[in-house]
DRENZAKOL-384692 format. One record per residue (C-alpha): residue number from 1; residue in three letters; x, y, z. Coordinates in steps of 0.2 Angstrom, whole numbers, padded with zeros to 4 digits. Layout:
REM DRENZAKOL-384692
pt num NUM	residuo Ala	px X	py Y	pz Z
...
This chain:
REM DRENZAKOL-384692
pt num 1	residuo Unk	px 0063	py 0058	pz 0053
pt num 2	residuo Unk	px 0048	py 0069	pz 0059
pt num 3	residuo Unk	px 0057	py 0069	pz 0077
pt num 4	residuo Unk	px 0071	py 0072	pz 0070
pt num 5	residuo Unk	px 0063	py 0089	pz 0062
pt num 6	residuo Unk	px 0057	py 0093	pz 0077
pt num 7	residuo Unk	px 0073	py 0092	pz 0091
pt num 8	residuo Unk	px 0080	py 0102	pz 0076
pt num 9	residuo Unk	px 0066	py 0118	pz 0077
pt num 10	residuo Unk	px 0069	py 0117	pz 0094
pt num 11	residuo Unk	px 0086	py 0118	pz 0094
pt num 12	residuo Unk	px 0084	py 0133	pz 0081
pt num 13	residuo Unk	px 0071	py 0142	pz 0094
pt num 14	residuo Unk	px 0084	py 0141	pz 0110
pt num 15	residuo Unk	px 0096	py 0147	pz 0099
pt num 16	residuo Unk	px 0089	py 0162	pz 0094
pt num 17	residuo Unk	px 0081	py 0165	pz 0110
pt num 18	residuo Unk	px 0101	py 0165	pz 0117
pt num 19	residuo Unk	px 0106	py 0177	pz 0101
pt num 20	residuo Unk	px 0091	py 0187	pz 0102
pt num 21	residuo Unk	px 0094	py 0191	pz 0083
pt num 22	residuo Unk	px 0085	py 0191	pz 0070
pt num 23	residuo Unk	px 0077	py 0174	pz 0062
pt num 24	residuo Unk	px 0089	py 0160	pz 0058
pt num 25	residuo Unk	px 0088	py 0153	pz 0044
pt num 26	residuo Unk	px 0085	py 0136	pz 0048
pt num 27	residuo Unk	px 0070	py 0137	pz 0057
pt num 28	residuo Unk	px 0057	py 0143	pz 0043
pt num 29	residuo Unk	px 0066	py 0126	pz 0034
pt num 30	residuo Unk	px 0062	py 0115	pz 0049
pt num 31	residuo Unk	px 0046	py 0123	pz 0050
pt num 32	residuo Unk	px 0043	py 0120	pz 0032
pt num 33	residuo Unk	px 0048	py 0102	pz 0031
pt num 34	residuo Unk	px 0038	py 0098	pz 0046
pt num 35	residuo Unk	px 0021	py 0104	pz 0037
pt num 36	residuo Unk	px 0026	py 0095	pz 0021
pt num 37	residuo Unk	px 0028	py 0079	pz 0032
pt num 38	residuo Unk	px 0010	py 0083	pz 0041
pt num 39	residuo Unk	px 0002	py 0084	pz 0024
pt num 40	residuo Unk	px -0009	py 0069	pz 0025
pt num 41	residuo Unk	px -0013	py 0073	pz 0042
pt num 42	residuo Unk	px -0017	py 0092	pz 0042
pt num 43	residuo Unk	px -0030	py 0088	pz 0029
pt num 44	residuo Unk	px -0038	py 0073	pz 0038
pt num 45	residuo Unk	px -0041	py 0081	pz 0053
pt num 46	residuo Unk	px -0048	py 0097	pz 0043
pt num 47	residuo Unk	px -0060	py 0083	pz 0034
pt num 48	residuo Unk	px -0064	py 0074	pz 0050
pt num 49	residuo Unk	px -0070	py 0092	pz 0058
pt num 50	residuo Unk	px -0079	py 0097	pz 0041
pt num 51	residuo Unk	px -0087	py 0080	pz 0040
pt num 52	residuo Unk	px -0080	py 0082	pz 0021
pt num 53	residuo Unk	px -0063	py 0078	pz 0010
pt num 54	residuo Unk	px -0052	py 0094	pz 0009
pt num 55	residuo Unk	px -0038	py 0097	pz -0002
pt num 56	residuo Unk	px -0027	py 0111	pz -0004
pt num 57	residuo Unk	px -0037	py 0121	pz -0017
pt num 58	residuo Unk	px -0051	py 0124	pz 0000
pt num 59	residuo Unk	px -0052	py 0139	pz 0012
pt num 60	residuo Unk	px -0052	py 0125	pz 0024
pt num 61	residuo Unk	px -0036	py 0120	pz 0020
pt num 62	residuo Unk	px -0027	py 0136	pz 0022
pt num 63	residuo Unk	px -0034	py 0139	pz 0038
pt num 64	residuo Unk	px -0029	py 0120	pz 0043
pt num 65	residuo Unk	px -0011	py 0124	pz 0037
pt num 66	residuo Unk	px -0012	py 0139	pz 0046
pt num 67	residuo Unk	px -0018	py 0130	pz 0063
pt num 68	residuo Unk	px -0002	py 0119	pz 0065
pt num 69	residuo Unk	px 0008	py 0130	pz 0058
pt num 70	residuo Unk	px 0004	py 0139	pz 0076
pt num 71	residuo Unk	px 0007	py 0124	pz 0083
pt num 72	residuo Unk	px 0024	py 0121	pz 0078
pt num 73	residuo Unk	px 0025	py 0138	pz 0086
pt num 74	residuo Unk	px 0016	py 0135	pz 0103
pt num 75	residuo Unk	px 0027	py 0117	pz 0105
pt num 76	residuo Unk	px 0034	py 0113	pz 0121
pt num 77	residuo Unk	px 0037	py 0094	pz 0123
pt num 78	residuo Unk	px 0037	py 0096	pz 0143
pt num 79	residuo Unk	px 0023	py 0104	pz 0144
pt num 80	residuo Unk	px 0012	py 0095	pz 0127
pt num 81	residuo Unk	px 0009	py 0078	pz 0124
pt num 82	residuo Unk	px 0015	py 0077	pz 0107
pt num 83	residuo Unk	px 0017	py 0088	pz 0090
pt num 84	residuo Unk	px -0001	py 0081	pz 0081
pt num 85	residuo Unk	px -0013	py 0081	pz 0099
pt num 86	residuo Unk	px -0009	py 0101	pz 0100
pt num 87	residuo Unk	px -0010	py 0105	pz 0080
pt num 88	residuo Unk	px -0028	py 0095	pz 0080
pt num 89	residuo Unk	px -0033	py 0104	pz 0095
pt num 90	residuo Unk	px -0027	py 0121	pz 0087
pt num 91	residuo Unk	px -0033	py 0115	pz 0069
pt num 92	residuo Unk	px -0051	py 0111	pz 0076
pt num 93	residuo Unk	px -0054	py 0127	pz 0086
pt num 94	residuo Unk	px -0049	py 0139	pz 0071
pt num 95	residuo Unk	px -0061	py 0128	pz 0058
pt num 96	residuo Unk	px -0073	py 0129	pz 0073
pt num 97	residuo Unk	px -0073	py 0148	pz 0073
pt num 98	residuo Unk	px -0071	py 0147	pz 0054
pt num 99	residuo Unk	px -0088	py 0135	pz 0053
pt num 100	residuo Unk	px -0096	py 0150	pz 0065
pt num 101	residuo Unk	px -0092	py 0164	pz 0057
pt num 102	residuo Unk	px -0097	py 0156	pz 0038
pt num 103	residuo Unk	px -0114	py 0151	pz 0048
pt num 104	residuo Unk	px -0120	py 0164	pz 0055
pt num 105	residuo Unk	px -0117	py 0173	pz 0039
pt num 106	residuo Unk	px -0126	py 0163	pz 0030
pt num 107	residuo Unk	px -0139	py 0163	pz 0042
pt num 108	residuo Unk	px -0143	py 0183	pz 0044
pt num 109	residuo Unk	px -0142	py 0183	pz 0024
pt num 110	residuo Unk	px -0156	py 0169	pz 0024
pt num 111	residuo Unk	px -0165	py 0179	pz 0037
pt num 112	residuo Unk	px -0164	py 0195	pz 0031
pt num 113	residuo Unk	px -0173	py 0191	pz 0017
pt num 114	residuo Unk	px -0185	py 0183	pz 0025
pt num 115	residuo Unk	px -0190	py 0201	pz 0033
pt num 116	residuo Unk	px -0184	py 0198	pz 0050
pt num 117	residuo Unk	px -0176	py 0210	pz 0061
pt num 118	residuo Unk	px -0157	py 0212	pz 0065
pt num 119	residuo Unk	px -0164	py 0208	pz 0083
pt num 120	residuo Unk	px -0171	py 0193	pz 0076
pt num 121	residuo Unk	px -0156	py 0190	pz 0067
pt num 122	residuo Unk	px -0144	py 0192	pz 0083
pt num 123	residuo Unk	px -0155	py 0179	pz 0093
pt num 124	residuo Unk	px -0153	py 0165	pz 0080
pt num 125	residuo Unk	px -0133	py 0171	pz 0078
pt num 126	residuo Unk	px -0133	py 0167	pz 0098
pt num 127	residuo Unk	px -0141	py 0152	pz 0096
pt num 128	residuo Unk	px -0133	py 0144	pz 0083
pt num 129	residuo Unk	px -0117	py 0148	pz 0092
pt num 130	residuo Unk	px -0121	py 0140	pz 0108
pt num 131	residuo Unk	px -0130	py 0124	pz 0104
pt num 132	residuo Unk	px -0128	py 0122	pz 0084
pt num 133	residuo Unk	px -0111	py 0120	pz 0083
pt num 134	residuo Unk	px -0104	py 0112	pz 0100
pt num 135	residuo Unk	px -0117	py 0099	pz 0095
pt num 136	residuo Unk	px -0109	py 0097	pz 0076
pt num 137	residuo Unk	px -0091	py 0098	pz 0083
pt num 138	residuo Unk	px -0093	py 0085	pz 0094
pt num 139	residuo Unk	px -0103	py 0074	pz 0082
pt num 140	residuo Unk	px -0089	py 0073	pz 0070
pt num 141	residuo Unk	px -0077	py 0071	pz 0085
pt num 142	residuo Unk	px -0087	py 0054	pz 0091
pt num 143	residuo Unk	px -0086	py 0049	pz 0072
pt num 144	residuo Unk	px -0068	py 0051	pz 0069
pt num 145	residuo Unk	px -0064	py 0042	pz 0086
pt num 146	residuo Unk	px -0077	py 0027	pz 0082
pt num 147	residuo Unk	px -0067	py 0024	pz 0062
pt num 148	residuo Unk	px -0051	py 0025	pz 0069
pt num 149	residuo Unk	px -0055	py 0010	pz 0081
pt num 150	residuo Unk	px -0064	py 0001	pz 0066
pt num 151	residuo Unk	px -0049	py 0006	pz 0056
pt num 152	residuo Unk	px -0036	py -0002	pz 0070
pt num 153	residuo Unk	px -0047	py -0017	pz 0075
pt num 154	residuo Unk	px -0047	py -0021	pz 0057
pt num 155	residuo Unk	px -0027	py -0018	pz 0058
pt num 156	residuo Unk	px -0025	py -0029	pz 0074
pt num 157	residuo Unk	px -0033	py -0041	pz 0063
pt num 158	residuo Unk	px -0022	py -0044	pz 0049
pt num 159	residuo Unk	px -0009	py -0047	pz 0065
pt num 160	residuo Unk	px -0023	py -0061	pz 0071
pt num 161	residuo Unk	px -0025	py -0049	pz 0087
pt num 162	residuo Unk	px -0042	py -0043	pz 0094
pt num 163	residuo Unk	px -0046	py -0029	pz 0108
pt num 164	residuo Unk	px -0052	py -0043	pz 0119
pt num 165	residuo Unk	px -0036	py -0051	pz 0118
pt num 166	residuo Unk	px -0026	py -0035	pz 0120
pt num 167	residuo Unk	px -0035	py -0032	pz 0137
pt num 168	residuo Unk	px -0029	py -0050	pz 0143
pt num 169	residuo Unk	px -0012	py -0047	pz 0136
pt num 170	residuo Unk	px -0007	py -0031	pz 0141
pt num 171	residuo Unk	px 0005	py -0032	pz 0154
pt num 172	residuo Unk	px -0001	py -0029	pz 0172
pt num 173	residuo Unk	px 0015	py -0019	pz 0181
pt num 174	residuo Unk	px 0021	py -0003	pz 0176
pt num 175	residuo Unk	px 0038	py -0009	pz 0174
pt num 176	residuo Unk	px 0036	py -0022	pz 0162
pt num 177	residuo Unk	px 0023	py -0011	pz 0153
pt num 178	residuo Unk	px 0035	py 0004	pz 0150
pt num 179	residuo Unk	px 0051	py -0010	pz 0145
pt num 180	residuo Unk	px 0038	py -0019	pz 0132
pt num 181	residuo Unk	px 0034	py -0001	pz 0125
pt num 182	residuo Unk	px 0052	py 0003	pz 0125
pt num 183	residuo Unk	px 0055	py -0012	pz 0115
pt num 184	residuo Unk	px 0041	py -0009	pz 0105
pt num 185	residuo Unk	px 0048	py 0011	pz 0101
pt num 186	residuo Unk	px 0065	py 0002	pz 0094
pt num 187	residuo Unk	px 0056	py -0008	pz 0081
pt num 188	residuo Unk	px 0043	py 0006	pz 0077
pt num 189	residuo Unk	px 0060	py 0018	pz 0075
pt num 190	residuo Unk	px 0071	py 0005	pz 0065
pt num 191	residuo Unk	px 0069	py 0008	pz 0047
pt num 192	residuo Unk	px 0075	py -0011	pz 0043
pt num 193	residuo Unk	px 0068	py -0019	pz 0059
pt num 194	residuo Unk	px 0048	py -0010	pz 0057
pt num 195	residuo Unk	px 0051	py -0017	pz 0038
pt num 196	residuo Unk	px 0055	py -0033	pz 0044
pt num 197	residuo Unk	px 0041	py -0033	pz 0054
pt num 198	residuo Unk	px 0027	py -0028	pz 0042
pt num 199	residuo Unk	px 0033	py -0040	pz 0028
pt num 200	residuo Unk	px 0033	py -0055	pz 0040
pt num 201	residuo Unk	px 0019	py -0050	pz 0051
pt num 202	residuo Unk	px 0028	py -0055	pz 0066
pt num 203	residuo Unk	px 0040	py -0048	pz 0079
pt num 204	residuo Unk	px 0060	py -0049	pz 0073
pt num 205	residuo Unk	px 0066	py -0058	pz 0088
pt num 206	residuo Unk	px 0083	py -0063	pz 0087
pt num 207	residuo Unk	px 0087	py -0046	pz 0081
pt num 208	residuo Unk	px 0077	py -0039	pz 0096
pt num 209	residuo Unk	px 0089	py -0047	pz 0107
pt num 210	residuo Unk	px 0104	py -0042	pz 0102
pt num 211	residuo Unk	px 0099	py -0024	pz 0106
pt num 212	residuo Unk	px 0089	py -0026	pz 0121
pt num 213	residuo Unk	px 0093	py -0035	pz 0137
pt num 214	residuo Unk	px 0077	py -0043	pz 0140
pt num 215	residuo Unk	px 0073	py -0062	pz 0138
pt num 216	residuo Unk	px 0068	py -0071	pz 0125
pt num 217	residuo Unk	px 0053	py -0078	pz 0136
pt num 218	residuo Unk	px 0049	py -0060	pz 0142
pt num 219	residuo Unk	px 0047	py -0054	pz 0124
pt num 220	residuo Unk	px 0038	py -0069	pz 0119
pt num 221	residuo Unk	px 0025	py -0066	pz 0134
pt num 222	residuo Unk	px 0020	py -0049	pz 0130
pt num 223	residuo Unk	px 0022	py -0051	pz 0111
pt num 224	residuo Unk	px 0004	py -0044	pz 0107
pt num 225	residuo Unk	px 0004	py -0028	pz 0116
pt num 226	residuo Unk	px 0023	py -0024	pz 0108
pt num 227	residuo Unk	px 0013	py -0030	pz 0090
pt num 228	residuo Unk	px 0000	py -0018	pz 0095
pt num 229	residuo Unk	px 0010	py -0004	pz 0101
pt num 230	residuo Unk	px 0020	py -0005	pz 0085
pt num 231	residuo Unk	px 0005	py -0002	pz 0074
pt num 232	residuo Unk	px -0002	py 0013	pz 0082
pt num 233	residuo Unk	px 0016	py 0022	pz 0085
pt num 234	residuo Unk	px 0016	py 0019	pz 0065
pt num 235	residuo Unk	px -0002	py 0025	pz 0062
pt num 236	residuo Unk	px -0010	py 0039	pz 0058
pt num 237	residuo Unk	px -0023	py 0036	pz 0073
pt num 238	residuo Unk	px -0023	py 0053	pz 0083
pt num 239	residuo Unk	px -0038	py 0051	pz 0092
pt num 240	residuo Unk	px -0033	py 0034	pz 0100
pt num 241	residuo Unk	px -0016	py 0041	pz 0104
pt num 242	residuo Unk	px -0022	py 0055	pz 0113
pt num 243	residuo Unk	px -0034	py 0044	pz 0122
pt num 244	residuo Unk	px -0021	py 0029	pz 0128
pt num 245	residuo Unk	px -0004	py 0040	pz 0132
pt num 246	residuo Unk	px -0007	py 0037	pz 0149
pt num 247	residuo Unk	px -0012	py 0020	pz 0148
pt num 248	residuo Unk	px 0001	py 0013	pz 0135
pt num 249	residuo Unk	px 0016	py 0014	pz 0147
């Protein structure tokens, strides 16, 4: 569905670049739908940046919204990775900025009444700027990475797979690597076989061959990385996506 949304906002955009009219009508519904569907997303990654939960009644929030919203804008699937890797970029540096300005705020309040000169004030702005927080950003960047691998290991789990195991498993050659992926996209984009899937915990393969033409014995061998591919195409793990999209294929 989400994909769906978004080849239609595209298609909207090089429409009206070809008019060049006014708005059509369709994009500020695609647009809408697709932050509706990013929900969930916009305010975990506002609450992994903030290092607290946000909801929709926060500043925070607004500003998150706000931050893929210019995402949806800045899109260009040749050039970006995907949708979610350019709105958590975007996202993080307008929190970031927002976390600055909020800081040093409250820090030349604190420090004016203190008695110390707007010099003094000026030098601690600078420094909290510089070292403050890169330091925090990155902390609760390292955090969000290290749950979502706890969170997937224990996902991998319930599938009796482990990372070790995923390391021997994965399949060696870049051919049978992107066709295992390629299998594993069907199932992750079939409504009835990503179902079937979940509720037996185990790959549909009979109904795998009839769409593919690839052996029974070739899906059997890389079973594991297909299982894990599944899971994390399906998840809400940005961080790890970002990191293995050159890896996974």
């Amino acid at each position: 569905m989400l994909l769906s949304i978004i080849q239609g906002l595209f298609k909207t955009k090089q429409n009206k670049r070809k008019l060049g009219s006014g708005t059509i009508a369709g994009e500020e519904e695609a647009i809408n739908d697709l932050l509706l569907a990013n929900t969930s997303f916009i305010k975990k990654t506002a609450a992994y940046i903030c290092k607290r939960p946000i909801d929709e009644q926060d500043e925070e929030y607004s500003i998150a919204l706000n931050g893929f919203h210019e995402a949806v804008l800045a899109y260009n699937p040749k050039e970006n990775a995907s949708l979610q890797t350019l709105a958590h970029l975007i996202i993080k540096r307008r929190l970031v900025d927002f976390i600055r300005k909020e800081a040093a705020r409250k820090e030349k309040v604190l420090l004016l009444h203190t008695g110390a000169s707007d010099e003094s004030v000026d030098e601690q702005h600078f420094i909290w700027n510089e070292q403050s927080i890169e330091s925090y950003t990155e902390e609760q960047l390292t955090e969000a990475r290290r749950e979502e691998l706890i969170r997937y290991g224990e996902l991998l789990a319930e599938y009796n797979l482990s990372f070790n195991e995923l390391t021997v498993a994965a399949p060696k050659h870049k051919d049978a690597r992107k066709t295992a992926f390629l299998v594993a996209q069907i199932i992750s984009e079939s409504e009835e076989l990503y179902q079937s899937f979940i509720k037996h915990k185990r790959l549909p393969l009979k109904d795998i061959e009839a769409l593919v033409d690839v052996s029974r014995k070739t899906l059997e061998r890389h079973r594991k990385y297909m299982i894990a591919v599944i899971l994390l195409l399906n998840s809400d793990f940005v961080y790890i996506k970002d990191y293995v999209k050159g890896e996974i294929i």
